[in-house]
DRENPA-3360 file (N, C-alpha, C; in nm, 2 decimals, always signed):
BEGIN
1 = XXXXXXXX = +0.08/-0.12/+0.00/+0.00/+0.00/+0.00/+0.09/+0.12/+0.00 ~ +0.07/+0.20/-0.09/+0.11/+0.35/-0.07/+0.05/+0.44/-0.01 ~ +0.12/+0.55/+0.04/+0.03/+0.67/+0.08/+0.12/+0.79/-0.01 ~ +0.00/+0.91/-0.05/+0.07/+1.00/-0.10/-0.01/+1.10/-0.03 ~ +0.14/+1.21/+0.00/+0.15/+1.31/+0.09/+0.20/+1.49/-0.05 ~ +0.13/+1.57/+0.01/+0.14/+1.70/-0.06/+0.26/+1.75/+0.04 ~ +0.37/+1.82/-0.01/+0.48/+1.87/+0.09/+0.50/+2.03/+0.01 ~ +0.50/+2.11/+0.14/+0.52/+2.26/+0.06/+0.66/+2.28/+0.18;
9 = XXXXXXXX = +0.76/+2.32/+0.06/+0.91/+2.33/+0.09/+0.90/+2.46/+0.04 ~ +1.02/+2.50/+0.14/+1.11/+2.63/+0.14/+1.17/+2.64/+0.01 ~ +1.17/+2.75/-0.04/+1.20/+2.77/-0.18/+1.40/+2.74/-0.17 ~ +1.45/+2.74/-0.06/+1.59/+2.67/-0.05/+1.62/+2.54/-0.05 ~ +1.53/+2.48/-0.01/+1.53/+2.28/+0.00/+1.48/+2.27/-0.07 ~ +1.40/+2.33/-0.21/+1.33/+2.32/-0.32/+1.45/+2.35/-0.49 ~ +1.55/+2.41/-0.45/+1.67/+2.45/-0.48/+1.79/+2.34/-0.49 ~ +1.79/+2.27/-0.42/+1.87/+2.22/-0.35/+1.84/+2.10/-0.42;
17 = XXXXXXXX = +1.70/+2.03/-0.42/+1.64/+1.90/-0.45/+1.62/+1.92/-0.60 ~ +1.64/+2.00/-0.69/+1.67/+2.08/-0.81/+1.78/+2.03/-0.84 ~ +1.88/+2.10/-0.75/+2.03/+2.05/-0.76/+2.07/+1.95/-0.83 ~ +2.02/+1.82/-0.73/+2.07/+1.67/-0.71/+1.97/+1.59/-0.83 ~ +1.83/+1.65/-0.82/+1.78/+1.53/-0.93/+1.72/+1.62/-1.02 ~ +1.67/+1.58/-1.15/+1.66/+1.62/-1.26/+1.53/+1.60/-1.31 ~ +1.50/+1.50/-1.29/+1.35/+1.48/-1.33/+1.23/+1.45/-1.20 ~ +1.13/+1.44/-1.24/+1.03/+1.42/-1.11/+1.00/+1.32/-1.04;
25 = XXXXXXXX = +1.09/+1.20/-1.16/+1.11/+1.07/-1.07/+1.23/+1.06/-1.00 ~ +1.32/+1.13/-1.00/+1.40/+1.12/-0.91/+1.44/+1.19/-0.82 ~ +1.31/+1.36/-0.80/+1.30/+1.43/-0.73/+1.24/+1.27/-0.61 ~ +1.13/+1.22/-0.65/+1.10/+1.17/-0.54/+1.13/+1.09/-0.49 ~ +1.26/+1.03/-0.56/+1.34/+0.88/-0.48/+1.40/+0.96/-0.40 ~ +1.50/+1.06/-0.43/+1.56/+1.15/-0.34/+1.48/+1.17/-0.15 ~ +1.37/+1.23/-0.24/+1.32/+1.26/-0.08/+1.23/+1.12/-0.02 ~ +1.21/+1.03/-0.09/+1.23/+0.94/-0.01/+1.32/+0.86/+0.04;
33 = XXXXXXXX = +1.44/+0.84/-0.07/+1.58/+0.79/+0.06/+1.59/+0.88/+0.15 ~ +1.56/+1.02/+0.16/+1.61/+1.13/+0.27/+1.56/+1.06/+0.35 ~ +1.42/+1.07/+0.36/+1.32/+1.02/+0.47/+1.36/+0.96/+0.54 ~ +1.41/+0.80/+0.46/+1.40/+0.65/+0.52/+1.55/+0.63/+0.59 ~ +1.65/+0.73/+0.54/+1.74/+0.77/+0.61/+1.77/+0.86/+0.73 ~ +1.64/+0.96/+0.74/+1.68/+1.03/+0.87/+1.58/+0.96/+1.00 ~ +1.51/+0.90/+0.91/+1.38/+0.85/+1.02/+1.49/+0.69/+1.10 ~ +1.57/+0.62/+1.02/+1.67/+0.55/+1.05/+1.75/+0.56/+1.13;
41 = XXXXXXXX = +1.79/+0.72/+1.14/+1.90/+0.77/+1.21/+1.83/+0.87/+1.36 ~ +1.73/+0.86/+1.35/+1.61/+0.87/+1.44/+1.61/+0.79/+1.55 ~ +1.58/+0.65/+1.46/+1.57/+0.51/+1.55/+1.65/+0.46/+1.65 ~ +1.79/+0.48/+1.55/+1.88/+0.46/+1.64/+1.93/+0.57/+1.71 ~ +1.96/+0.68/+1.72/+1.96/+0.73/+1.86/+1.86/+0.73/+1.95 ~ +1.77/+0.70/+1.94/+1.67/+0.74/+2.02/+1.68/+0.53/+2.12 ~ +1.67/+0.48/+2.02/+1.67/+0.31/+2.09/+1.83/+0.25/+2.11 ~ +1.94/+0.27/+2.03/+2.04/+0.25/+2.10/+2.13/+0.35/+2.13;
49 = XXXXXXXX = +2.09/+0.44/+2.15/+2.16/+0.61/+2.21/+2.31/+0.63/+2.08 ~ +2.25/+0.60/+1.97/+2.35/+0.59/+1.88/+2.39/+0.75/+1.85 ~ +2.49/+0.78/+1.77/+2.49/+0.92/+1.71/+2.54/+0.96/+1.58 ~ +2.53/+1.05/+1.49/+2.48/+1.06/+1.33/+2.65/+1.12/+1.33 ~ +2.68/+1.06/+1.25/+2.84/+1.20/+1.17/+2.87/+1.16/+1.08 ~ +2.96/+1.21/+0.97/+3.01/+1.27/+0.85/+3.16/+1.20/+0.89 ~ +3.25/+1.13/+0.82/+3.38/+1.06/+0.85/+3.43/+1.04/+0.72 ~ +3.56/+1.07/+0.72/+3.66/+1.03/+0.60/+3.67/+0.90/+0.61;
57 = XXXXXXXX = +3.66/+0.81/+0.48/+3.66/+0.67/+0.48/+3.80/+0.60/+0.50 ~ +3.88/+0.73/+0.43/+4.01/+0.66/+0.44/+4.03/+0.66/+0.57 ~ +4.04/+0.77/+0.64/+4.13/+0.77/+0.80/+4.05/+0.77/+0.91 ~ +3.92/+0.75/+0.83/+3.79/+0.73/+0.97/+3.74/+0.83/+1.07 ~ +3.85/+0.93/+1.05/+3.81/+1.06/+1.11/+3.70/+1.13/+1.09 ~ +3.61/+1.15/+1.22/+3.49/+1.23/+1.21/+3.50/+1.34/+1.16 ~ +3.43/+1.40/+1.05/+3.47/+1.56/+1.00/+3.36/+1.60/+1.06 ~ +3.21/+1.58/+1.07/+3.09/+1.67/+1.09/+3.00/+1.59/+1.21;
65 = XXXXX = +2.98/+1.61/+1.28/+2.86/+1.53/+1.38/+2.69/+1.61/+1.33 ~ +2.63/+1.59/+1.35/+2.51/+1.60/+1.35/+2.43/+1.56/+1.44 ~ +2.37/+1.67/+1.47/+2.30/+1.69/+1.62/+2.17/+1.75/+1.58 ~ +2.05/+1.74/+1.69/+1.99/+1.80/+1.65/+1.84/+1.67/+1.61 ~ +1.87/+1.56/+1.59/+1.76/+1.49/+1.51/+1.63/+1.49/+1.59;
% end
């Protein structure tokens, strides 16, 4: 089953999602991997007190944390 939702965005996250995809089908995969990704990153902090960051793969170093969810 699907549900379909109407979303009114800030003309800068409207910009942005412009950016990255090109057509209207992959405006919407975009914002649904976003979703299924922050709602993910949701879960786990909240159920294993996990926390979100940004890391160089080579040297594993955290560059950005992300707070806030």
């Amino acid at each position: 089953m699907s549900v379909r939702f109407n979303l009114l965005l800030s003309d800068e996250l409207g910009r942005q999602i412009e950016e990255f995809a090109t057509t209207t089908e992959d405006k919407a995969r975009l914002i649904r991997k976003a979703l299924a990704i922050y709602l993910a990153a949701v879960r786990a902090q909240r159920d294993e007190g996990l926390g979100i960051a940004l890391f160089d793969p080579t040297t594993r170093e955290i560059r950005t944390e992300i707070v806030g969810l």
